[in-house]
C-alpha positions in Angstrom: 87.0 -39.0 89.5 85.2 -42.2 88.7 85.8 -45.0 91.2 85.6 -47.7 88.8 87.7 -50.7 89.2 89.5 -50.4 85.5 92.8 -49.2 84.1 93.5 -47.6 81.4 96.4 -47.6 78.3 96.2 -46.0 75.3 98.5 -45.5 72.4 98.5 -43.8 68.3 101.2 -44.5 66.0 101.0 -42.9 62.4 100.9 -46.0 59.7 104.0 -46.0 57.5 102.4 -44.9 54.5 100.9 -41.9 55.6 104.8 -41.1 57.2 105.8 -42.0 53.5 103.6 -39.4 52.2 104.6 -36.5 54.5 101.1 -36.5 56.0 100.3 -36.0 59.8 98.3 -39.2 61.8 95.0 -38.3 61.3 93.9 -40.6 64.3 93.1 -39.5 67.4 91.8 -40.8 71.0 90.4 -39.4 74.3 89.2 -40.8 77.3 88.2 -39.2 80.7 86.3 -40.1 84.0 84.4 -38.2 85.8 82.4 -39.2 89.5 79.6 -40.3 86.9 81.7 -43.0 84.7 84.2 -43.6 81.9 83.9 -42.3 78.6 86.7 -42.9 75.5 86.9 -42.8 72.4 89.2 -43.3 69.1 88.7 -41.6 66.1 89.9 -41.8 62.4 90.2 -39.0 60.0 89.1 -39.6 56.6 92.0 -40.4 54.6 91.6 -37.9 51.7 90.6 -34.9 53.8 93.5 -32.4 53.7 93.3 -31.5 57.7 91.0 -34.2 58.8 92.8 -35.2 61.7 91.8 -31.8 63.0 88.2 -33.1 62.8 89.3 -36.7 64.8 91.0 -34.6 67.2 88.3 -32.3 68.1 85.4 -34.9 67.5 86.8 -37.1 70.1 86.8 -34.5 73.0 83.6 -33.7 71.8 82.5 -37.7 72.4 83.8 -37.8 75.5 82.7 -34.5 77.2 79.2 -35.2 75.7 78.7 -38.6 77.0 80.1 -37.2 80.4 77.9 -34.0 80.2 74.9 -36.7 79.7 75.6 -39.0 82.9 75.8 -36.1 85.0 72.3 -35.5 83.9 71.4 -38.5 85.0 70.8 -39.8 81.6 70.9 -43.5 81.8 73.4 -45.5 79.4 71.2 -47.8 78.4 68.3 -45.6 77.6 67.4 -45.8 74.5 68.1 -41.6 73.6 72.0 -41.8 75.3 73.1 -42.5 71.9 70.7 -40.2 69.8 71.0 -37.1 72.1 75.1 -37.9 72.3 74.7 -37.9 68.7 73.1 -34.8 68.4 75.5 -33.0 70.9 78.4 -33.7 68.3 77.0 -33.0 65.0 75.8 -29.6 66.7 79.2 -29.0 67.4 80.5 -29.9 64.2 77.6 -27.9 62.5 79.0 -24.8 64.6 82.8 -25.2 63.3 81.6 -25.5 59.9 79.6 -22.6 60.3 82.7 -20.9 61.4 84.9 -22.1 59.2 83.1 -22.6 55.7 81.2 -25.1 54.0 84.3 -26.7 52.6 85.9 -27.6 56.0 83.2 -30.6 56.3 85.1 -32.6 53.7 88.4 -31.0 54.4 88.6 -31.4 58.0 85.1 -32.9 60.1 84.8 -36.3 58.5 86.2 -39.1 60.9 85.2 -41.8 62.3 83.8 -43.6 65.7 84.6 -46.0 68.2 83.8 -45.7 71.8 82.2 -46.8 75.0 80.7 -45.3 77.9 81.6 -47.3 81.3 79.1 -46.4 84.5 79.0 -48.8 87.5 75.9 -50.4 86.4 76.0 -50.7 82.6 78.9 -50.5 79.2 77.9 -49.6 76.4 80.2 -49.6 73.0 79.2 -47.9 70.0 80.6 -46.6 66.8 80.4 -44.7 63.5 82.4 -46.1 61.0 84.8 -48.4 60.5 87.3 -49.8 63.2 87.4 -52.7 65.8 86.4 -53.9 69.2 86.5 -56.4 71.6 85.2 -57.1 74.5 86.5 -60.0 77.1 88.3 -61.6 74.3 85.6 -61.4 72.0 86.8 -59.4 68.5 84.4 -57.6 66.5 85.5 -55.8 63.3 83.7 -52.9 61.9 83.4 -52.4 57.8 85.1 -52.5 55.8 83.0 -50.5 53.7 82.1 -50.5 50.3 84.1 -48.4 48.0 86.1 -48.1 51.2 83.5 -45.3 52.2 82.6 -45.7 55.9 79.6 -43.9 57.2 81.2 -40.6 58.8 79.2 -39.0 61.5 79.7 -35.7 59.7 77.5 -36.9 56.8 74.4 -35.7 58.9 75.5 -32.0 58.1 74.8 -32.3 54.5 71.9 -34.8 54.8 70.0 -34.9 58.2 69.7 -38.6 59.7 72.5 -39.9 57.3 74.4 -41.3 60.0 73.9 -42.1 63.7 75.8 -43.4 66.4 75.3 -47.1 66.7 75.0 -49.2 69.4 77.7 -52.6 68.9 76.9 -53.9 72.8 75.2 -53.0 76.5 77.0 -55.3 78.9 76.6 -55.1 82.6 79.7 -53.5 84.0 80.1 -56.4 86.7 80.9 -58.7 83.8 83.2 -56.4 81.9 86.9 -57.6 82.4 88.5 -55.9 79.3 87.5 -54.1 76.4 89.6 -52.7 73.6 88.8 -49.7 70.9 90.8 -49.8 67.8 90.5 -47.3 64.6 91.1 -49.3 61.7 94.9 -49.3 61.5 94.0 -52.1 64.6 92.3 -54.7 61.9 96.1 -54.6 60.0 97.6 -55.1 63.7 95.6 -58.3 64.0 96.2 -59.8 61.2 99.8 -59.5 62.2 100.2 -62.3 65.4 102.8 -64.7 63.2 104.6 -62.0 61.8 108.4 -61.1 62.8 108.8 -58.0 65.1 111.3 -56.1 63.5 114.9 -56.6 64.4 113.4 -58.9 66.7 113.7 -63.3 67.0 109.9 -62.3 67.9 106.1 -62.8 66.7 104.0 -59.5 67.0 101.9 -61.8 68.8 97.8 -61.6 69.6 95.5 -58.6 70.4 95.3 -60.2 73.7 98.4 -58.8 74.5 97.2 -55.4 75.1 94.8 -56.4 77.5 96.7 -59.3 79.2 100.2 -57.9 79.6 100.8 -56.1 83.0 103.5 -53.8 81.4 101.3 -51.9 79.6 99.1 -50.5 82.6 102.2 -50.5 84.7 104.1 -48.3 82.5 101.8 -45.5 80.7 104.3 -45.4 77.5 104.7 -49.0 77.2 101.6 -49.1 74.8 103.2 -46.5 72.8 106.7 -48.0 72.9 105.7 -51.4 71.5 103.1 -49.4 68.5 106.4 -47.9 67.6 108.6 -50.6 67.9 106.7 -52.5 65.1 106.1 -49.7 63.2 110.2 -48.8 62.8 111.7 -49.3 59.6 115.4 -52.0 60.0 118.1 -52.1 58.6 120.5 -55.5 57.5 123.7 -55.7 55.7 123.5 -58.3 52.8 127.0 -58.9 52.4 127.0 -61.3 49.3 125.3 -58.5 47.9 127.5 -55.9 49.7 124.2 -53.7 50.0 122.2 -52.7 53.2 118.4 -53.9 53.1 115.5 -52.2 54.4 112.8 -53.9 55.9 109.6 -51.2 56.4 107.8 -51.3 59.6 104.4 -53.3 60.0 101.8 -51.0 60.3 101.0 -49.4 56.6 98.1 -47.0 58.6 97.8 -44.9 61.5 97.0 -47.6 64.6 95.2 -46.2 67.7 93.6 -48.6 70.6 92.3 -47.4 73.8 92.3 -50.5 75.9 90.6 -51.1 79.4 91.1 -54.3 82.1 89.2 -54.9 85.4 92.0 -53.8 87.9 94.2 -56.7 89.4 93.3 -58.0 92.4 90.5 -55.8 93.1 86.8 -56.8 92.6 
């Protein structure tokens, strides 16, 4: 396994509408070292594809073990064809599901979209197709939205060739990386959320730099997951002038998923 000096917590929570709705989370995230580096990704289904989390599911593996597969042949990270042969690798793949499964399953089930990064002990690199967020020592960078809420899906190179690539969003040296977070979109809601009320809670939600900042969260590998949850959950209060019970809904109207590295504590 890599020897590189970060930790790791990651978390998905299905947004309250799509819970609403009876529909599954159609987010998804993977992450995996290997002796070469660090590769992860999250990954958002499009929201009107009947089985599209399928597609986020398998198209982040896909990510991962691709960018993996590529290190191991030596392929530099911050060579100019990482990104275009990484790209290649997945829409190959997705090109042989549809192949398998039909035309149809394209917009059905392989449209989703992008954000990851590829950690080595020299170089990091963050990239992205679509929409989504993230930030680097602090630093927040949103991506989209897009108009007609249409982000570029990877998948989109299956019907036209060179629709869509993976794009590079920052190459940092790996010595001056001390956090870094991925967030699908749900994560952009979650931001905009630092004054607002935790349910149930004499709380704020608090910043992004929580994730990153906050020892619990690498201490405890469900902690993430906990506090995604804990906003997301729908309370309950007795009005009593009223003699009803209100329901307050939880914060987080779409599925949230973040991946979030920090430089391990106390080690260089």
């Amino acid at each position: 396994m890599s020897s590189l000096p970060f930790e790791l917590a990651a978390a998905t929570v299905m947004g309250r509408e799509h819970a609403r709705a009876g529909r599954n989370n159609q987010d998804a995230l993977w992450a995996r070292a290997s002796e070469h580096g660090l590769a992860a990704v999250v990954a958002d289904g499009c929201g009107s594809g009947a089985q599209s989390e399928l597609g986020a599911q398998l198209g982040a593996r896909r990510v991962v073990e691709g960018a993996l597969s590529l290190l191991g042949q030596q392929v530099p990270v911050d060579s100019p064809g990482f990104l275009q042969r990484l790209g290649a690798d997945v829409l190959c793949f997705l090109q042989a599901l549809s192949g398998e499964l039909g035309q149809r399953s394209i917009g059905e089930a392989l449209l989703f979209t992008l954000v990851g990064a590829v950690v080595t002990p020299e170089h990091t690199l963050v990239f992205s197709a679509g929409d989504g967020l993230w930030a680097l020592n602090g630093e927040v960078h949103r991506l989209g939205p897009f108009p007609g809420n249409a982000p570029p899906y990877l998948a989109y190179g299956l019907l036209k060739p060179g629709a869509v690539s993976l794009r590079a969003q920052a190459l940092q040296r790996t010595g001056e990386v001390d956090s870094l977070l991925l967030g699908t979109d749900g994560v952009c809601d979650l931001e905009g959320l630092a004054e607002a009320r935790v349910p149930e809670r004499d709380e704020p939600v608090g910043p992004l730099s929580q994730f990153w900042s906050d020892d619990r969260f690498f201490s405890n590998p469900d902690a993430l997951r906990r506090r995604l949850a804990l906003l997301n959950r729908e309370s309950v209060r007795a009005d009593f002038p009223a003699q009803r019970l209100v329901r307050v809904p939880g914060l987080l109207s779409d599925d949230t998923t973040l991946v979030v590295l920090r430089r391990r504590q106390g080690r260089a």
